[in-house]
C-alpha positions in Angstrom: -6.7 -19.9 14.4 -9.2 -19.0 11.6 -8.5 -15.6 10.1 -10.9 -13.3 10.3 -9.6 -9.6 9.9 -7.6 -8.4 6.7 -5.3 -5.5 6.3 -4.5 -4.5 3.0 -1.7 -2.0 1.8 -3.1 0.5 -0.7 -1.1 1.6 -3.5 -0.5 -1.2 -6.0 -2.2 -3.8 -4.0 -5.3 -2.2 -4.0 -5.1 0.5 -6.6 -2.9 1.2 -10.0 -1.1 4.2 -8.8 1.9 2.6 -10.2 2.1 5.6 -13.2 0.8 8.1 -11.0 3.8 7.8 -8.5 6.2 7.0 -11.1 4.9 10.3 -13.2 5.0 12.3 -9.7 8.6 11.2 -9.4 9.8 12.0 -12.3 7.6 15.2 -12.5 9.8 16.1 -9.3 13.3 14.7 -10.0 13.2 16.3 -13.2 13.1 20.0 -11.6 15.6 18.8 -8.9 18.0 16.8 -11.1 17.2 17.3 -14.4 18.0 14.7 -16.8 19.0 12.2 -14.1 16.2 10.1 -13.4 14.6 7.8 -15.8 11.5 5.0 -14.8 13.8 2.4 -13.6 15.8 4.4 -11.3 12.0 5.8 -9.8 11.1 1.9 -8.7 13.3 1.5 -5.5 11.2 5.1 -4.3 7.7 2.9 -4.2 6.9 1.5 -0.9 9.0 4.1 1.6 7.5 7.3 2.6 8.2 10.3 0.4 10.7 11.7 3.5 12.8 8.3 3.0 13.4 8.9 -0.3 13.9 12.9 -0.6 16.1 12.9 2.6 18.6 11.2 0.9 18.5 13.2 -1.7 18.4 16.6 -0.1 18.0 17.3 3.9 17.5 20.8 3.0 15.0 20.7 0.7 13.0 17.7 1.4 9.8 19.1 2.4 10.0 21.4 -0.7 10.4 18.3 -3.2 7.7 16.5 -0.9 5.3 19.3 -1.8 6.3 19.5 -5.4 5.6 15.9 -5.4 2.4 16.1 -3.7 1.1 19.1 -6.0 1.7 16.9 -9.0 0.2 13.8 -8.1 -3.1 15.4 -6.8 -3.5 16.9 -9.8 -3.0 14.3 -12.1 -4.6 11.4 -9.4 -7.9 11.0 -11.1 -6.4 10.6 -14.6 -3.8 8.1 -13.6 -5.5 6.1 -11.5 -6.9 2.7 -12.0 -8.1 -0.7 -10.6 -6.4 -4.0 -10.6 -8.7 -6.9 -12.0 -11.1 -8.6 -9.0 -10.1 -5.9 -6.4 -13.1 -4.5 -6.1 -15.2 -7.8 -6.0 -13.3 -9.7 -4.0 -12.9 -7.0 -1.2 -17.1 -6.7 -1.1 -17.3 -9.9 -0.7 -15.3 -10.3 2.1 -17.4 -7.3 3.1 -20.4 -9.2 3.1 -19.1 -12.5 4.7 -18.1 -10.2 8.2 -14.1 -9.8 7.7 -12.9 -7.1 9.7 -11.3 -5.0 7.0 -8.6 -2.0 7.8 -6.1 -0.3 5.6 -2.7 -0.1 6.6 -0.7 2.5 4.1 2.3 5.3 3.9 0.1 7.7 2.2 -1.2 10.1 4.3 -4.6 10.6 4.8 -6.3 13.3 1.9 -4.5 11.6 -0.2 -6.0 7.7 0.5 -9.1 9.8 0.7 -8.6 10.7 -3.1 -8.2 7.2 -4.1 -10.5 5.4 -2.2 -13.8 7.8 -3.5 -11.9 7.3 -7.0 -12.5 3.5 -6.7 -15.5 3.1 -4.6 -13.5 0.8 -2.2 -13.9 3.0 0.9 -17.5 1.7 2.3 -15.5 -1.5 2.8 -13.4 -0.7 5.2 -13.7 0.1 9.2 -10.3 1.3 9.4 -7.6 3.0 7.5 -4.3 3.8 9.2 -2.2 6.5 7.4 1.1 8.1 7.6 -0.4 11.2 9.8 -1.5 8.5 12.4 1.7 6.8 13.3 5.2 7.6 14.2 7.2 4.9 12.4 5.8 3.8 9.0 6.2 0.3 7.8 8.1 -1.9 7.9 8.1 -0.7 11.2 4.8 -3.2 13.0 3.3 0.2 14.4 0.8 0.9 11.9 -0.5 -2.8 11.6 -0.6 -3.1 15.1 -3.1 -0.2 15.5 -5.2 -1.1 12.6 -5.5 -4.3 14.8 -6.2 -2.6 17.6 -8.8 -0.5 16.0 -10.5 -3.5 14.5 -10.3 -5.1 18.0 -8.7 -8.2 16.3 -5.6 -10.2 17.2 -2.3 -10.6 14.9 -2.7 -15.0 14.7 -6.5 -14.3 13.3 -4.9 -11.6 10.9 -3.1 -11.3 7.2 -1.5 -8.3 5.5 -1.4 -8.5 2.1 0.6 -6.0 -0.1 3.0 -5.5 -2.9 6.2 -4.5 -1.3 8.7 -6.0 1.2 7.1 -3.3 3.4 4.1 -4.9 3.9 5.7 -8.1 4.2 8.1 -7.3 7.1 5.3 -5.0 8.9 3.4 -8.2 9.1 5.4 -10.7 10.0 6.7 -8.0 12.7 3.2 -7.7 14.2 2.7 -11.4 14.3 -0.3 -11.7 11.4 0.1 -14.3 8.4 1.3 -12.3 5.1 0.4 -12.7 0.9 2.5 -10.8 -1.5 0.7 -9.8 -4.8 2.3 -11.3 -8.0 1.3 -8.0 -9.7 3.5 -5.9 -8.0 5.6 -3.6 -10.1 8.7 -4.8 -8.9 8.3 -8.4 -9.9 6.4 -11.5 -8.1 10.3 -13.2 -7.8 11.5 -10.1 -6.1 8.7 -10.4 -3.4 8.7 -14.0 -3.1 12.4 -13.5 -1.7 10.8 -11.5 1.3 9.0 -15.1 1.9 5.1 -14.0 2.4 3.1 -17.1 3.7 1.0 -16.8 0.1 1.4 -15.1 -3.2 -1.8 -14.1 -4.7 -2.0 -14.0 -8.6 -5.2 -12.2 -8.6 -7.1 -10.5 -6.0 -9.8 -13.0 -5.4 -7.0 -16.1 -4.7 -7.5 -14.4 -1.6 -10.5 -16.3 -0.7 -9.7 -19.6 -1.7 -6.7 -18.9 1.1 -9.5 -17.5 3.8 -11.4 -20.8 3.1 -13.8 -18.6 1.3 -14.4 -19.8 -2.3 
């Protein structure tokens, strides 16, 4: 079946946040924990949700650090912010070719809001699933499944592409094809052991896998 619909993840797949969450982190842990937290131990926090990571830390004061966090990274969002090479070009053109296009990320939703008017990519897209929409957050197949569902398209005509495991097991959960990003932060090798069916170098290897060069 020819695929016709893709879901993307947002941050670091779409858009450089990598610094921005990193500096958020750090900006938080370093209140918390001072002196404990340097950018390597920060890495494993990017991909779950912010109450993943802080509950571990600190049941009682999780939705405290979440805010702290939050505070920080709208703030400094528009500074830190950038766009990985052929994004942007490659998503409008499968724009203009009629792929269904949805976003499937943790985020929740003012804060996708900040990043997609940041880069333009927002016109692009006829669905965006966010944390505040779902109860379970991937890797959990919830959130794909609705983006489907809201896109009226089937998992065997769809592909999730992203740059963590998250996005990976979310995807083959659902039942849609998957492509890793070789410029995740964590390393191409590290994603290529969650076995997506394609590893995209740059954005626009995408269409040469859609057939669409």
């Amino acid at each position: 079946m020819k695929i016709n619909t893709v879901l993307f993840d947002l941050d670091g797949t779409l858009i450089n946040t990598n610094d921005l969450i990193i500096e958020s982190f750090l900006h938080t842990l370093n209140l918390y924990y001072p002196n404990q937290y340097g950018r390597d131990d920060v890495l494993p926090f990017l991909g779950p949700t912010l109450h993943e990571t802080f509950v571990k830390m600190d049941p009682m004061r999780v939705d405290e650090m979440i805010s702290t966090y939050r505070t920080f990274n709208h703030d400094h969002h528009d500074k830190l912010v950038t766009q990985f090479e052929t994004v942007y070009e490659t998503v409008q053109a499968l724009h203009e070719k009629g792929f269904k296009l949805g976003i499937v990320t943790t985020k929740i939703r003012n804060t996708v809001n900040m990043g997609l008017e940041l880069t333009g990519l927002g016109k692009f897209f006829e669905t965006v699933v966010t944390l505040d929409d779902v109860k379970n957050a991937k890797p959990h197949p919830e959130p794909v499944l609705l983006a489907l569902e809201k896109l009226n398209a089937s998992p065997g005509e769809a592909i999730m592409v992203g740059d963590n495991y998250h996005d990976i097991d979310a995807g083959k959960a659902a039942g849609t094809k998957t492509a890793g990003v070789a410029w995740t932060i964590k390393g191409a090798a590290y994603l290529e052991g969650f076995q997506p069916d394609y590893m995209l170098n740059k954005m626009s290897d995408l269409l040469s896998v859609l057939g669409e060069e």
